[in-house]
KOLKE-298331 format. One record per residue (C-alpha): residue in three letters; x, y, z. Coordinates in steps of 0.1 Angstrom, whole numbers, plus 5000, padded with zeros to 4 digits. Layout:
ALAXYZ;...
// end
This chain:
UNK500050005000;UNK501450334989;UNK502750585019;UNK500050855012;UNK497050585008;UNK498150505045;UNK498450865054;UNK494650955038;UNK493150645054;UNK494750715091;UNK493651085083;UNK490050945076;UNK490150735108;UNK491150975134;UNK488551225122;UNK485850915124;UNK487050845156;UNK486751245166;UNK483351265154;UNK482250945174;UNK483851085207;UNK482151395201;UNK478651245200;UNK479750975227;UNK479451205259;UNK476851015286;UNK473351095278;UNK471851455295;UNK468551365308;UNK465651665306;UNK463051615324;UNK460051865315;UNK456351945330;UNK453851865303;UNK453652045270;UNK453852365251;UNK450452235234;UNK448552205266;UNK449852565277;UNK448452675247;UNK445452585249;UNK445152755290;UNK446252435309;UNK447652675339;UNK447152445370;UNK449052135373;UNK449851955400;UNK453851915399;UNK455252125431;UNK458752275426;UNK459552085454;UNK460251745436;UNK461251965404;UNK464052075424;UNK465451715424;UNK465351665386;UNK467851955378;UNK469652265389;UNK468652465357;UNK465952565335;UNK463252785329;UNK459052755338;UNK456452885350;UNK453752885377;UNK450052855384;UNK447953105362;UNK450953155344;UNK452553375369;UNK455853515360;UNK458553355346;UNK460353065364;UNK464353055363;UNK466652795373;UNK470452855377;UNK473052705396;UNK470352525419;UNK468752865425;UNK465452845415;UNK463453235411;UNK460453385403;UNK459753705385;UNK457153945395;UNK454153945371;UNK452054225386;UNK454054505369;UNK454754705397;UNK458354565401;UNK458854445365;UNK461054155366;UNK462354175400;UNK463053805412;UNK462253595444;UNK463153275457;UNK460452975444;UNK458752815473;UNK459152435482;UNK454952435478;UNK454452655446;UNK452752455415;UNK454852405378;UNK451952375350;UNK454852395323;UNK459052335330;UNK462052225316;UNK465352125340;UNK468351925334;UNK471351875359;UNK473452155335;UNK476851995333;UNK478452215301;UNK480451955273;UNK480952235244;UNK482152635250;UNK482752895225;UNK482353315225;UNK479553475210;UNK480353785192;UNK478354075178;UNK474753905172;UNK472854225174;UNK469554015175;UNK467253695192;UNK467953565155;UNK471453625148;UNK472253445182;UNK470253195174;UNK471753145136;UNK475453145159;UNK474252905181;UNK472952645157;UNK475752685134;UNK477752565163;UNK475652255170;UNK476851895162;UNK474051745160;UNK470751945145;UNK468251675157;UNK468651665193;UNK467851945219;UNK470452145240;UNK470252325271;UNK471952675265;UNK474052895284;UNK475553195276;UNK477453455302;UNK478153835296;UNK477754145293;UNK474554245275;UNK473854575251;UNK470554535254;UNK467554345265;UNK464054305259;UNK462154105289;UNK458554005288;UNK456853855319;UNK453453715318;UNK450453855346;UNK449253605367;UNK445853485352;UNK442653455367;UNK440353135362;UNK438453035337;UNK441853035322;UNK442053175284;UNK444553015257;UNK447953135259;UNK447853375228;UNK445153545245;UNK447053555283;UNK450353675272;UNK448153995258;UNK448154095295;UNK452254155301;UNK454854345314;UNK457554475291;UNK460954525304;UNK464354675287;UNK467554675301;UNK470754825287;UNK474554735296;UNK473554405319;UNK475254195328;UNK474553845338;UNK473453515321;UNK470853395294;UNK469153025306;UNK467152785283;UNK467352535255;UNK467352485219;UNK464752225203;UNK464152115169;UNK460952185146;UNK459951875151;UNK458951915183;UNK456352175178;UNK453652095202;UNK455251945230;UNK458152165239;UNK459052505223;UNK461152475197;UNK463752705183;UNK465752885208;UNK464352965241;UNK465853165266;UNK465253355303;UNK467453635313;UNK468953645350;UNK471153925360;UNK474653935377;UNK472954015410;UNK470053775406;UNK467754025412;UNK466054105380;UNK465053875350;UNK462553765326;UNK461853625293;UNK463853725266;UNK462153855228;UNK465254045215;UNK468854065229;UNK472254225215;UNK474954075225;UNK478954185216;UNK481053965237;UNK479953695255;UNK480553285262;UNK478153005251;UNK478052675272;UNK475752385253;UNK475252065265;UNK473351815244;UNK469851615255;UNK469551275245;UNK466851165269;UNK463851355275;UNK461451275305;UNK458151445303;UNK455351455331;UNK451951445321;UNK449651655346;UNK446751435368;UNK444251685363;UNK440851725347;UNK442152065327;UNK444951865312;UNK442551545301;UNK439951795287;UNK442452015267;UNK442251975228;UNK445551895225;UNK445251765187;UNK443952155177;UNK446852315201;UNK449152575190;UNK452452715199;
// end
């Protein structure tokens, strides 16, 4: 065999064996509160207390009964932001008893770190991010740390029974922009295909340096900052025990 067909095939080999390790890391586990589908259609009870939820990760993002305010987990710190706009976004500690109709967590142990530079939008980052992604078909859970140019934070009001579907609650919001934060941007990246059961694209909640203000975030400008991904292989979902859930017409439900 002829010294450069050696060289080619050993070339071919080590990049095989590259790519294999790089899809080889142990399986992430998320484990999620029902589905974007039934919190479309106004399924804002459920019966999962963030007590247990506390034991299925240390990071993530939610939210509570009637919708109220945004739920963010980081670090094993799990906060609350206000919903009745009188302290827009200001965060507080989740209680052990307080009830999760929608969540995603995953014990957040980063595999894959880059910067992030100039994205001047929520869809230029997201166009960075995915470009960096090995695998397109499998979710991630996203972290990114910095120094922000600017923010754009929406937090849903709490929501009175009978509940209403979600494109007609998050009418009744609180608007929040920040300039020159810093601090860290929470969530996870799904594919199209799962459109119904857990939001797909990239979805993200803003917590500051301080931990003291937050929300969800619609639009972000970012100029230096650092991306941590971790890939999900296994996704755990919980299905709510309650009548609102098993009357929900999931098969008509929109994101």
């Amino acid at each position: 065999m002829k010294k450069s067909l050696i060289i080619a095939l050993s070339t071919v080999a080590t990049l095989t064996l590259c790519n294999t390790a790089a899809l080889a890391k142990k399986p992430a586990t998320l484990f999620q509160v029902s589905t974007t589908g039934a919190l479309s259609q106004g399924v804002f009870d459920g019966d999962y207390p963030y007590q247990k939820l506390r034991k299925q990760g240390n990071f993530g993002v939610g939210t509570f009964k009637g919708v109220d305010g945004e739920m963010i987990a980081l670090d094993g710190r799990f906060y609350q932001t206000d919903s009745s706009g009188k302290k827009p976004g200001k965060l507080k500690r989740v209680e052990a008893n307080q009830i999760a109709p929608f969540a995603e967590v995953i014990q957040f142990k980063p595999y894959r770190e880059s910067n992030i530079e100039y994205a001047t939008s929520l869809n230029a980052l997201e166009e960075m991010i995915v470009e960096r992604l090995p695998n397109r078909n499998i979710p991630y859970a996203i972290e990114i740390d910095g120094r922000f140019q600017a923010l754009t934070l929406r937090n849903l009001r709490k929501q009175g029974e009978p509940y209403r579907p979600l494109r007609v609650a998050a009418r009744n919001q609180s608007v929040l922009r920040l300039h020159n934060k810093s601090g860290h941007l929470v969530g996870f990246w799904f594919p199209k295909y799962w459109a119904g059961i857990a939001p797909t694209g990239l979805y993200l909640n803003f917590v500051n340096s301080t931990h003291t203000i937050g929300g969800h975030v619609t639009n972000v400008s970012v100029r230096t900052a650092k991306l941590e991904t971790e890939p999900v292989n296994n996704v755990k979902i919980y299905l709510p025990h309650t009548l609102t859930f098993a009357n929900a017409h999931l098969a008509r439900a929109r994101r």
